[in-house]
N, C-alpha and C positions, 0 to 999 in steps of 0.2 A: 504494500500500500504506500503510497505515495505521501510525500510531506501533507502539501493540500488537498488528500482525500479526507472524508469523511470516515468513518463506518459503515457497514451495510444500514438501510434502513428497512431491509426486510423483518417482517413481524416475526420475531421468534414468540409466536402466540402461545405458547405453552414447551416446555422442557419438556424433558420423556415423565419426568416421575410427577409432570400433573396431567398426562393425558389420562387415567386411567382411573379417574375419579366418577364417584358412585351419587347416586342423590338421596336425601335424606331420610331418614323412618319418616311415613306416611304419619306416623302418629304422633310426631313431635310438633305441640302448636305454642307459639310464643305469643305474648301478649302484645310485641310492638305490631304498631298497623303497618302495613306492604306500602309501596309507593304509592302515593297522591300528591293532590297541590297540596303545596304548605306554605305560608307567608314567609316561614324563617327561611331566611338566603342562601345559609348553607355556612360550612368553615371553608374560607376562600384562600385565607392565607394565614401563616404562624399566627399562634395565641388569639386568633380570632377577626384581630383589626388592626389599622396599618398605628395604633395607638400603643395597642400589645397588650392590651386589657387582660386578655385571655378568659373574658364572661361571653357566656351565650344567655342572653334577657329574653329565649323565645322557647324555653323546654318546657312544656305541659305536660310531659308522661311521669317521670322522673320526681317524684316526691324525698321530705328526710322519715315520712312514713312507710315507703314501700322500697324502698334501699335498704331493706335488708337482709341477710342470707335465707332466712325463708323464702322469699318472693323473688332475689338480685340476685344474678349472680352472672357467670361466663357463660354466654348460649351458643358458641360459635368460634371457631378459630378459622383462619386463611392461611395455610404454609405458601412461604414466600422462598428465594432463593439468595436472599440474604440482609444482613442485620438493617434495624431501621432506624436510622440517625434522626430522617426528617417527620415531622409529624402528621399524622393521616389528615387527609382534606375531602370536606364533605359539601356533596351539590345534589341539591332534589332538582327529580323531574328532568330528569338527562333522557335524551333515544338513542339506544342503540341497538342495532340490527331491528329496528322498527319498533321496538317497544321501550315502553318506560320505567325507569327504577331512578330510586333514591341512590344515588353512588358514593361509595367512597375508595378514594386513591391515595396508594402507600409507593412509596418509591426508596430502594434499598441501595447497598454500597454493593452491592454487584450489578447495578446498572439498570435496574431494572425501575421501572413502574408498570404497575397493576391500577386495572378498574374492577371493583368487587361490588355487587350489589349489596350495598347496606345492609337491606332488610332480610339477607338471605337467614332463612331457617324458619321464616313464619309463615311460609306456603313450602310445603317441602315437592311439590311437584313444580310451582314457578320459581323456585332458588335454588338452581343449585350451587356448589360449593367451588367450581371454577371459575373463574376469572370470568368479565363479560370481553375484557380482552389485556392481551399482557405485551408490554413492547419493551426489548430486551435491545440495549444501544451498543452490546459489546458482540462480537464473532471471534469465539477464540480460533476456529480454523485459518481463518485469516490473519492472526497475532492479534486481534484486538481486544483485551481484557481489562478490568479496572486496575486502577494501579497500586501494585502491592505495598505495605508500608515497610519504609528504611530505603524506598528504591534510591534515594539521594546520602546516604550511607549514614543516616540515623537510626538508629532501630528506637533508641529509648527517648526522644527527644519528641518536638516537636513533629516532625513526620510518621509517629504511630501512636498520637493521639486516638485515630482512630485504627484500630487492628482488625482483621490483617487488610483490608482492602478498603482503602478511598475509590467509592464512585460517585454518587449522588448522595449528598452529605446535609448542605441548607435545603429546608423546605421550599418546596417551589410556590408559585403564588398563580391563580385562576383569573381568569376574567373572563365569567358569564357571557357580558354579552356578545363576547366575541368566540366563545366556546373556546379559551385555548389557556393551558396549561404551559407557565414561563418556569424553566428548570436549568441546571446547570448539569454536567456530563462533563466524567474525568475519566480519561482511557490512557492505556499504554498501546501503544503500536509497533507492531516489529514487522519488519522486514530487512531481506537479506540480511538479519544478523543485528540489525542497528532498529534500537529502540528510540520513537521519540515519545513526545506524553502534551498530552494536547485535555486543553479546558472547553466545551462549548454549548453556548446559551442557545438552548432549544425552546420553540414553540410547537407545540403538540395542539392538535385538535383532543379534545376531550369524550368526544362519542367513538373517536375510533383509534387515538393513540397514534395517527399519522403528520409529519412534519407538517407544518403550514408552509406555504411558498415562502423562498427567503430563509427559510430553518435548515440545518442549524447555523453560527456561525461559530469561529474558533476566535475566544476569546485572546486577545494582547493586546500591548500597546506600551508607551511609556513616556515620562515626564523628564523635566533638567534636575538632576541632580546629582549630587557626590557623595552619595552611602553606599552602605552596602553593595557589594557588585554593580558598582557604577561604573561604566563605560563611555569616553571621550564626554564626560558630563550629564549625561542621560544615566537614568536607570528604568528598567525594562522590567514590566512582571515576565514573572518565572513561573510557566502552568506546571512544572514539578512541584516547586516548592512552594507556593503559595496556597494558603486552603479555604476553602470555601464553604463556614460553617452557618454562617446566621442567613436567617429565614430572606427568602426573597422579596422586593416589596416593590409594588405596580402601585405608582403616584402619577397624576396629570398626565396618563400616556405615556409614561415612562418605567421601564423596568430597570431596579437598583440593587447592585451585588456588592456584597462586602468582601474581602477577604482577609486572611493572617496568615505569617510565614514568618518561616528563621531568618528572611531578609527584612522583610515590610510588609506596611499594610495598604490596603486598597479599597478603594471604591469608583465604580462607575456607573455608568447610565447609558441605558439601551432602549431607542424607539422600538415601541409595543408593538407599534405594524409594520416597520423596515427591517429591525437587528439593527441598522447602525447604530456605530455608538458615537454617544452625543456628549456625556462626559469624562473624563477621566481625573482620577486624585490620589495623589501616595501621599499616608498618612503623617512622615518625618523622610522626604527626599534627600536629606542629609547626614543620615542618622542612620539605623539598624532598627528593627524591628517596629509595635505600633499599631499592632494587628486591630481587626476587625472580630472578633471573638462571640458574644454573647452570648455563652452557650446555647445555641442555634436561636436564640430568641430573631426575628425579626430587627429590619432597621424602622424605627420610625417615623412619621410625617406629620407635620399638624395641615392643617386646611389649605393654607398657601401655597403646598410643597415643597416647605423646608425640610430636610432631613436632619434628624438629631441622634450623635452616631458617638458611643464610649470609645476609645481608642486606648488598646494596652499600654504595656510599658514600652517607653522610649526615650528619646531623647528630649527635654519642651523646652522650646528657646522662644517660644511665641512672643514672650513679653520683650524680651529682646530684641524684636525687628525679624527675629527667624521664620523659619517653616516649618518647625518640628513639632508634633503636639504630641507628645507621649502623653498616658495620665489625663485624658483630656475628653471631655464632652464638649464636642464639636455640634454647631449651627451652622448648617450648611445651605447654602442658597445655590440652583444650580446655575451655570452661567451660559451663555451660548458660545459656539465654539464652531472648528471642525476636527477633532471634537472641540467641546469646552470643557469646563472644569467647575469646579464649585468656589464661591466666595465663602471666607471663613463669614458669616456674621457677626456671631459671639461663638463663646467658649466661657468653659468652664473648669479650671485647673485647681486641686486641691494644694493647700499651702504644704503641704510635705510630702509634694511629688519629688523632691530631689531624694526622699526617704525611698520613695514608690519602686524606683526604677529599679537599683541595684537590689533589689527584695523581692523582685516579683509580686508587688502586691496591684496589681492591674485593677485602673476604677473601670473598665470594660471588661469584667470579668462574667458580668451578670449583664443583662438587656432593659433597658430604662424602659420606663410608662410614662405615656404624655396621657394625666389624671382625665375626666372628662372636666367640666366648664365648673369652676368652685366659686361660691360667693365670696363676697368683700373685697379689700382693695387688689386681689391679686388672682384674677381669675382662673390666669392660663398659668398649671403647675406640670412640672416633670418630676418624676423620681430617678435617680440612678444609682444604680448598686455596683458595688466591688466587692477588694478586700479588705481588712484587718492590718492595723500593723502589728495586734496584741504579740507577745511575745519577740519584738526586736526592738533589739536593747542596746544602748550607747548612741542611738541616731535619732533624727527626730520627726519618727513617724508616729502620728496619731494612733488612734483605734477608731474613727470614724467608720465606718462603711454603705453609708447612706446620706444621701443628698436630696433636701427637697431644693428646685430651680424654681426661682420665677421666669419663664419663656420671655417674657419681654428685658428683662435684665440678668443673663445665665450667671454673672459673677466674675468672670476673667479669672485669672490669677491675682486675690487681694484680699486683705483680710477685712471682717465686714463686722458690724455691732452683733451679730450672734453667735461669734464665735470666730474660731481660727479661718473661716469663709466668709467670702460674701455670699453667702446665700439665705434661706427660709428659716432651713432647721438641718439639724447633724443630730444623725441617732447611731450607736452601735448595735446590733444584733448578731449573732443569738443573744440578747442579757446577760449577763451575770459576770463580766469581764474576762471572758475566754474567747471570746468573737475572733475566729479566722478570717473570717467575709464567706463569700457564695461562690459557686461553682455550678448555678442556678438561676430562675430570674422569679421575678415575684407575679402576682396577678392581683384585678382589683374587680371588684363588685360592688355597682351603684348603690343595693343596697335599699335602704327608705327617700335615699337624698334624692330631691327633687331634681329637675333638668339646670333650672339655674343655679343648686349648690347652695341655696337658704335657708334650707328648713331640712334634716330627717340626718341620716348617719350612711354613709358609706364606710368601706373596706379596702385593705392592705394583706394580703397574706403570703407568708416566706416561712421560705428554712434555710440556710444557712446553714454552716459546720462549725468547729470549734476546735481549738487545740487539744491535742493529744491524739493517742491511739495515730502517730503517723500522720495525723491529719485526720484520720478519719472517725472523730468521735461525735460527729453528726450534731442536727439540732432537732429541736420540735418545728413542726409548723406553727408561727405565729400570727397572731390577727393582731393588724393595730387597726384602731378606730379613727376614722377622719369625719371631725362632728361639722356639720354647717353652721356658716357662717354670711354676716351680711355687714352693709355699713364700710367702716375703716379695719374690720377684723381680716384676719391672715389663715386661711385652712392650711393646720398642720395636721399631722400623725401625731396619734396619743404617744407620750414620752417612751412607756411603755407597753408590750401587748395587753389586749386586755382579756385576751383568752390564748392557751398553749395547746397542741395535739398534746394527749399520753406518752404517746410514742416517739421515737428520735428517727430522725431520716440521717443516715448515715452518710451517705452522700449529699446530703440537703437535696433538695424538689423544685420543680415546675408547677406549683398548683394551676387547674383551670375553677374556671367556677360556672353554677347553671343553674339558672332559676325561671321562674315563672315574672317576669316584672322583679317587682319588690318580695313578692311572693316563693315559697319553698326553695329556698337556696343552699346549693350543694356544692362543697369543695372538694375536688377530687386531687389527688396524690400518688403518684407512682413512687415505691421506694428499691432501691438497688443497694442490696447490702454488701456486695463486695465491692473492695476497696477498687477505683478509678484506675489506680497502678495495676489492678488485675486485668493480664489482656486476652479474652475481653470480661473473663466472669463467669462464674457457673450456675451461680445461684439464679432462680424462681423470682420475676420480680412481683411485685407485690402492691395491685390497687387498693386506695382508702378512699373513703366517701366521709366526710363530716358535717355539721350541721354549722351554715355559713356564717349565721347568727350567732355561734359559738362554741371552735372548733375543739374546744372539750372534750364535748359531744362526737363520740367514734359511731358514725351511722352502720359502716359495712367494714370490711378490708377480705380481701378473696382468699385469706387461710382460714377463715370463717367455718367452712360447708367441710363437714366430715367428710373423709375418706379423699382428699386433693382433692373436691366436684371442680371449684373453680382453678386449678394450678395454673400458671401466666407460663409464656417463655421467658429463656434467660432474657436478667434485666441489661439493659445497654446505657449509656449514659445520656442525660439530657430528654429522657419520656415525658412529653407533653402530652396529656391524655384530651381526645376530641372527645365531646357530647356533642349529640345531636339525634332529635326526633326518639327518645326514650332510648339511647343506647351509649356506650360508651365506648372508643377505640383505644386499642395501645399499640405500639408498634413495639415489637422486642427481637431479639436478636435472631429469631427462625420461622415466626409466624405475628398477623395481627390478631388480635384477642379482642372479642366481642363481649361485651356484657351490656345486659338489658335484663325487663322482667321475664321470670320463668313462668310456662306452663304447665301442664299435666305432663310428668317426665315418664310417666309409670310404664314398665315395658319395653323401655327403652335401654339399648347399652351405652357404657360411658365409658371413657379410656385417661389410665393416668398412667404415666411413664413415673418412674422412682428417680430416676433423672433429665430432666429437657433439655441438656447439650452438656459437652465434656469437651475440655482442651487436653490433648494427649501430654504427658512430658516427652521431653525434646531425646532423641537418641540418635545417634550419628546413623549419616543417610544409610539406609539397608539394611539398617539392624528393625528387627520389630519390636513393638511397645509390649508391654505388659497388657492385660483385654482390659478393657472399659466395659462393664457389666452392668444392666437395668432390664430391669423387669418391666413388663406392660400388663396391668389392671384392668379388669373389667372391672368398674364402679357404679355398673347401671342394675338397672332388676331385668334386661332383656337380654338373647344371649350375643353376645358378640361376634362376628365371622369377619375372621380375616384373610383378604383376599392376598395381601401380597406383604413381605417386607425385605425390601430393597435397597442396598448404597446408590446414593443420586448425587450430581452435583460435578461440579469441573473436575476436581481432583479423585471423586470415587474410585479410581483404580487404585491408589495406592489406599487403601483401605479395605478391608476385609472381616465378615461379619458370618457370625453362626449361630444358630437360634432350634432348638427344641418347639418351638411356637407350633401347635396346630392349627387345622383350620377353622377352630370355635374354640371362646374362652368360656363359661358357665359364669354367672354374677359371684364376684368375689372371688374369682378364679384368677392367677397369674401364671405367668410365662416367662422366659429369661431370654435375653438377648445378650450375644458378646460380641465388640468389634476391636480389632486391632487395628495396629496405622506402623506404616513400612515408608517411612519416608525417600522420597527419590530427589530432593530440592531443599536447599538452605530457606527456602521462602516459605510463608505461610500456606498449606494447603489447609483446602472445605471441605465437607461433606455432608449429606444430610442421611440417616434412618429413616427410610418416609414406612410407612403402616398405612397397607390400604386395607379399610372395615368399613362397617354398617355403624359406624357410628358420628352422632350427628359434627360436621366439620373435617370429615376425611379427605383428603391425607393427612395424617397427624405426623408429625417430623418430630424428629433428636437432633440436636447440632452436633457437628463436631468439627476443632480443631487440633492442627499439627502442624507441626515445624521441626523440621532436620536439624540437627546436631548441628551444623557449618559452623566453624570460625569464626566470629562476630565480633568487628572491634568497634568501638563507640571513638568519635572525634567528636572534638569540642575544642573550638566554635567553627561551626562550617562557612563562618566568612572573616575575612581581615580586612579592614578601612584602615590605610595609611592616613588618608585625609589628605593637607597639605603638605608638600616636603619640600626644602628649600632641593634646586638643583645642585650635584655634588655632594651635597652631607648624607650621609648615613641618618636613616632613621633607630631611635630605639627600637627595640627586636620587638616584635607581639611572636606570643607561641601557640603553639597549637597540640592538644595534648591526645596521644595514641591509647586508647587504654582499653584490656582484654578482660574482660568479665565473664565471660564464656568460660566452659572447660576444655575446652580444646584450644593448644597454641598454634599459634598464628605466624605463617610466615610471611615475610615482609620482603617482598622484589626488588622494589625501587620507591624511591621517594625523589617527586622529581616535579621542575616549575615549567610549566607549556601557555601556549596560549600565544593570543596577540601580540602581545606586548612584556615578553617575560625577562627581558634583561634587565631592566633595574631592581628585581626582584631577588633575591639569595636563599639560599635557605642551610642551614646547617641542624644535625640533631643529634640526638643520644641512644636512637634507634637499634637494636639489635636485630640481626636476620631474624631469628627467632623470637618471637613478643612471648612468655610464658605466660600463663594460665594465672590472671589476678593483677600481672604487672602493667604496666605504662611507660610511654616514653616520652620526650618532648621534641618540639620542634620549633626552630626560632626562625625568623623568619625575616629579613631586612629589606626593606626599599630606598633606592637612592638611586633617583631618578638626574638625569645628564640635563634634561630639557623641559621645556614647559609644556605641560599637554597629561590629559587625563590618564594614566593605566590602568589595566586589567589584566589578570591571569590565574591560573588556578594551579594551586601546589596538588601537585597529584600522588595520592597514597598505595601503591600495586602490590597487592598480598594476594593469598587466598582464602582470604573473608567472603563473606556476601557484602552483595553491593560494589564491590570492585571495579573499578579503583573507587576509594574514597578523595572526595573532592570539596577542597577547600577554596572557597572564592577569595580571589585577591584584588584588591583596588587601591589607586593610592592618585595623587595630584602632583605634578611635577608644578613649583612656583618658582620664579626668580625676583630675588631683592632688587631695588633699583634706586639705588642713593642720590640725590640730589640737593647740591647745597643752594638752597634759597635766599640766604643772607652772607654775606653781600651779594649784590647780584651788581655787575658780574661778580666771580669770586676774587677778590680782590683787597687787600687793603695795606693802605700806606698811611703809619703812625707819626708822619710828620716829625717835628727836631726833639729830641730825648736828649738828657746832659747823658754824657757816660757814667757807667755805673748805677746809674737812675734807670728802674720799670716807667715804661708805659701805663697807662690806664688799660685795665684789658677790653681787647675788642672781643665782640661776639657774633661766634659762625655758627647758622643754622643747619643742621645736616637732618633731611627729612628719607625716609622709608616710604616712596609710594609706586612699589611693585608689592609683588604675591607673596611673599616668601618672608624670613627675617633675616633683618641684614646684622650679619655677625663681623663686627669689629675686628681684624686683628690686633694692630695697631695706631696709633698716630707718631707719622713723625717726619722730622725739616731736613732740607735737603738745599743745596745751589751754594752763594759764595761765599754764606754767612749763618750759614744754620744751626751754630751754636748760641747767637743773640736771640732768637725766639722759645718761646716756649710754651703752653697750653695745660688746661686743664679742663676738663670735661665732668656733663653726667651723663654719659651714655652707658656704661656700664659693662662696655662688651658686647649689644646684639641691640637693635631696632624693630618691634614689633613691624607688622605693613603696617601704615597712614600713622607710625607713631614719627616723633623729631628729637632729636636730643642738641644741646647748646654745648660748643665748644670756645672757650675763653681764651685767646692768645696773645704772648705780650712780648713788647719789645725792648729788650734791656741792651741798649749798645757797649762795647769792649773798646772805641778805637774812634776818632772822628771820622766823618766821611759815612757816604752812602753804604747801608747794609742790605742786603736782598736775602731773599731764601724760598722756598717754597713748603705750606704745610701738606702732608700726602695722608690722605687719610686711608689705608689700608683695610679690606674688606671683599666679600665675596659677591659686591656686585660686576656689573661688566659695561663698560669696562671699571677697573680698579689700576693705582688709586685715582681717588678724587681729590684735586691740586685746589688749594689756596694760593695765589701769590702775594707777597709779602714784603715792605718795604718799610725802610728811616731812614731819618739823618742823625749821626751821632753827634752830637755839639759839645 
């Protein structure tokens, strides 16, 4: 395949292991209604609205009296072909293939999006449980697959965030009336040999999953500047390294993508009905990192189509006349262009972001909420969440982690009457002074409060994490209360919550919320109880439903129902749970999980696996694992028949499975399954257990992952910025560190500097052929650039690791000083008659610095017929910042009558050098 080919865009409508899907017991009838017209619009995009509210004001089925495991529970599962980062989106009253359903669409990191009839399981002859159609953007016969993580020779960093495979990551965003679904698409591509890896913004029709004219395009593009991997001035997004987590967002005919990366961060803009793109923005052009993050929350807009966008950590020189907005919640106005870009409007920078940066404590760690309209003097309000500085110590970072904004005045960088900000209010969460911050984002529900914010009480609800346990000793969901107000008064959040869940989210959560109006309101909660650092997790994740009024109050949670009725797939990070029309979705690491109200189950069979996925441990390639062992349940009172159970999925050949399983289980009856994994690749392999039965939601799937033994070195940092470098000097060394955590050593080929531009670049190290098992080695690394002009190049690391070579970006600015003496002008001066013996008065010579670079003094000193009568004293100090000056004083002490001459040379590494004074007296 060609650079500027695309993908096939033939429908891979179904894998092998979902053609062979069965439809549901005749006798299983649920309480939600089938499709009809409904007023409610449907979920169109992350958390609900381009606000990020994440409430739906239009659920009439869904009570805090009928949410309970009596009546609630899991009615329905979808096996998918893999994990789901973005959050399911929901549209009533779609046609496809000539009829109508209520739809919802999941889209996974193996490339895939699904259309699933919502309502399936409450007519078991008009639902069944395949797809209404599935369009699959990868063809591995062709090399086209998503791209695996560590492919940029990270494995534990920023590049397997998410594991093992980046495809379709941020939630894509809908637009009804035009029937079309805006997504982003990450693939690898091989041919003959040579991988490249392409990012691109698709438009999809939504009845049939086909491009629209004009789809897709392959995202790039790039701006001026000298950071990270900056080239002759420019810097370029990088579709490897750049990621693409937060929810999509379709403002004013425009679709808006964020992005984060070990380099930078990003945002642009894309016409709805062309693909061209109309904006482009790097978040610190000068700097390194800066990302666009939110744990996939959505970017937001207010009415005008401003975007208001948290920005991780980086560099912020904003107040300084810079470009850099690390730590910063950005107001962005877009600008016209070809492309354009955005105007900063305001910003909003916490006073101890110089703490933020080297800490990692990111205020874009979590997804801000623009409030709806609040009374009194301050209508239009944002919230934005981070982190914590609890726990660092000697520097001077707060514990804040929450920021109310006024929209009309964000606060800049400046300290204000309510504290260390100019902002509303500063709260810490979790309470109790152990607040890490969130790895989450919050949600809000109207509540009693009227549309102008007057009169009744809205809501705030979060979880957060806290120190200890690693990080991961989780928080409760909290509710704060935001009471209305009018007049000169200010709508805050209650100081503190005024209701806690029971329960701790270990991870902290995405609550959504759903109610009827003002009426019966429900907060839902997805919990993932292994740790973040676990890639990806084994454990079951786990829905709560609480009473919105006062999440105290535990309405449901799906460990509820004896015997696993409801068990979830493994939990994945960042689950936004959709309600809609009496049902609830999750998307989890192997299948979407349905819950709504139950019916008459009686007669029916039910299946639980004793595990729903398992990561194999690692053993060098071609040795086989130890079995992974799970049994399958019948938990229904009907008998179970199973038709088939199969390895599916890219990688199933190197997987192997063996099962005593007959072809009926009896109620309460179990069976055993074993699989092993035989690794053949240092990379992550997939695979799925699919079980085909008579039971309702078949095919029911196991995950499973593995990964080969290979050689595995971690580098850090995968880029070097020289920045400015005077031409000729040597910079200080920046290093770069090898280090083998793996159990297997690593041998090391060559370590070596290529690219465009790679002679001013050096590198020396302490590298041994062999890297042992635990050790590290370093690498120092110099620039010392001949000429003026941007470089680029990349120290290349050649072992037999995965990932190979690992690849370190290098960039650096070649400057030259440029001295000019300003005073006297010309340079010149003649001290008139001096008695001998007798100083002059001192004259004073201006020496100014306005080139690139610093101009480094060697010396001063006199020269010609008489150069022992002059003399000088300075403050220059040795070296001239650019645009700085420094004064030199020189006097004429004559030895002798008669005319003296000399010339002062000022010695230094501009060009040319020296820079002459001429010099004259009479000695009398």
């Amino acid at each position: 395949m060609h650079d500027n080919e695309r993908p096939s865009e033939e429908f891979k409508m179904t894998k092998p292991f979902f053609s062979s899907l069965i439809t549901l017991a005749t006798a299983f009838v649920l309480l939600t209604p089938m499709a009809s017209a409904q007023t409610f619009a449907g979920v169109l995009t992350q958390h609900n609205d381009v606000s990020r509210t994440g409430q739906n004001l239009d659920e009439t089925i869904l009570t805090p009296s009928n949410v309970t495991s009596s009546t609630f529970g899991k009615v329905f599962s979808f096996a998918v072909d893999g994990q789901m980062y973005a959050q399911p989106l929901y549209v009533p009253n779609v046609t496809i293939n000539g009829a109508t359903y209520n739809v919802i669409y999941v889209a996974t990191e193996n490339d895939s999006v699904y259309a699933f009839d919502a309502d399936a399981g409450s007519d078991a002859n008009a639902n069944p449980s395949s797809p209404l159609w599935h369009r699959s953007f990868i063809d591995p016969a062709e090399g086209v697959v998503p791209v695996p993580c560590g492919t940029d020779g990270s494995t534990t960093d920023i590049s397997c965030n998410v594991f093992p495979y980046y495809g379709i990551t941020g939630t894509p965003v809908i637009d009804v009336a035009s029937k079309t679904m805006y997504l982003v698409v990450r693939t690898a591509e091989t041919t003959s040999g040579t991988t490249n890896y392409y990012q691109r913004l698709h438009a999809i029709n939504i009845e049939t999953g086909a491009d629209k004219t004009g789809s897709p395009v392959v995202i790039q593009g790039s701006v001026p500047g000298t950071g990270a991997g900056a080239s002759g001035g420019t810097v370029a997004y990088d579709p490897l390294a750049d990621i693409q987590r937060a929810g999509l967002l379709l403002a004013k005919g425009t679709v808006y993508i964020g992005w984060a990366g070990a380099a930078h961060g990003w945002l642009m803009g894309y016409d709805a009905n062309t693909l061209q793109q109309t904006e482009i923005f790097n978040t610190a052009p000068n700097a390194i990192l800066g990302g666009v993050w939110q744990t996939g929350n959505g970017l937001v807009a207010d009415s005008s189509g401003n975007l208001y966008v948290p920005i991780g950590d980086a560099l912020f020189d904003a107040n300084t006349g810079g470009v850099d907005y690390g730590d910063t919640l950005l107001k962005l106005t877009p600008e016209t262009g070809n492309p354009g870009t955005f105007t900063v409007a305001d910003y909003f920078t916490p006073m101890d972001q110089l703490c933020r940066q080297p800490n990692d404590l990111d205020l874009g760690s979590a997804g801000p909420i623009l409030l709806p309209k609040q009374g009194g003097a301050v209508p239009n309000e944002l919230l934005v969440i981070g982190k914590s500085g609890n726990g660092i110590t000697g520097q001077t970072c707060d514990t804040t982690d929450l920021y109310l904004l006024n929209l009309e005045n964000l606060g800049k960088y400046e300290s204000g009457a309510n504290g260390t900000d100019n902002v509303l209010q500063e709260l810490t969460d979790p309470p109790g002074g152990s607040a890490q911050g969130f790895w989450s984002s919050a949600a809000f529900w109207q509540g009693s409060e009227n549309a102008s914010g007057t009169s009744g009480t809205s809501y705030v609800y979060m979880s957060g994490t806290t120190l200890g346990d690693n990080g991961n000793a989780g928080g409760a969901l909290d509710q704060y209360p935001i009471n209305a107000v009018s007049g000169t008064g200010t709508a805050l959040l209650n100081s503190v919550p005024s209701a806690q869940s029971g329960n701790l989210f270990p991870q902290g959560a995405t609550p959504s919320v759903s109610s009827n109006g003002a009426n019966d309101g429900i907060v839902w909660a997805v919990e993932r109880i292994d740790s973040l650092d676990l890639q990806p997790g084994d454990t079951a994740a786990v829905l709560y439903a609480y009473n919105a009024n006062n999440v105290s109050t535990m309405l449901y949670n799906s460990n509820q129902a004896a015997g696993g009725r409801d068990q979830m797939g493994c939990a994945n990070k960042f689950q936004t749970p959709t309600i809609a029309n009496g049902r609830v979705y999750v998307g989890t690491q192997t299948q979407l999980d349905v819950f709504g109200l139950l019916g008459n189950q009686s007669g029916l069979p039910g299946v639980h696996f004793s595990s729903v996925c398992n990561t194999f441990p690692s053993v060098e390639l071609g040795t086989k694992t130890p079995p992974f062992n799970f049994t399958i349940k019948n938990i229904g009172t009907g008998t179970l028949d199973i038709t088939s159970i199969a390895l599916a999925g890219e990688n199933a050949k190197d997987f192997a499975r063996s099962t005593k399983c007959g072809a009926t289980l009896a109620p309460g009856a179990s069976c055993g399954v074993s699989v092993t994994f035989t690794p053949t690749t240092g990379l992550p392999e997939t695979a799925f257990i699919m079980v085909n039965d008579n039971a309702v939601g078949s095919p029911h799937n196991v995950g499973l992952i593995g990964t080969g033994n290979q050689p595995t070195v971690n580098v850090i940092p995968s880029f070097l910025a020289f920045a400015r470098q005077d031409d000729g000097i040597a910079s200080a060394p920046q290093t770069v560190t090898v280090s083998n955590s793996n159990n297997l050593p690593v041998t090391i080929d060559s370590i070596a500097i290529t690219g465009t531009a790679p002679i001013p670049f050096t590198q020396t190290n302490n590298c041994p052929s062999t890297l042992a098992v635990n050790a590290n080695c370093t690498i120092s690394v110099v620039f010392e650039p001949q000429t003026n002009g941007q470089y680029s190049a990349n120290l290349n690391i050649t072992d037999n690791a995965a990932a190979s070579p690992q690849v370190v970006s290098l960039s650096g600015v070649g400057v030259q000083p440029n001295a000019v003496i300003t005073s006297p002008n010309p340079p010149q001066i003649n001290f008139g008659q001096i008695q001998v013996g007798s100083s002059s008065a001192p004259q004073p010579v201006t020496l100014l610095n306005n080139g690139g670079g610093i101009l480094y003094i060697s010396s001063i000193s006199f020269s010609g017929a008489n150069p022992t009568e002059f003399s000088e004293t300075d403050n220059c100090n040795g070296s001239l910042a650019s645009g700085a000056t420094c004064t030199i004083n020189v006097t004429f002490t004559p030895t002798a009558d008669g005319l003296g001459q000399g010339y002062m040379n000022i010695n230094d590494n501009s060009v040319p050098s020296p820079q002459k004074v001429s010099l004259s007296g009479d000695g009398t």
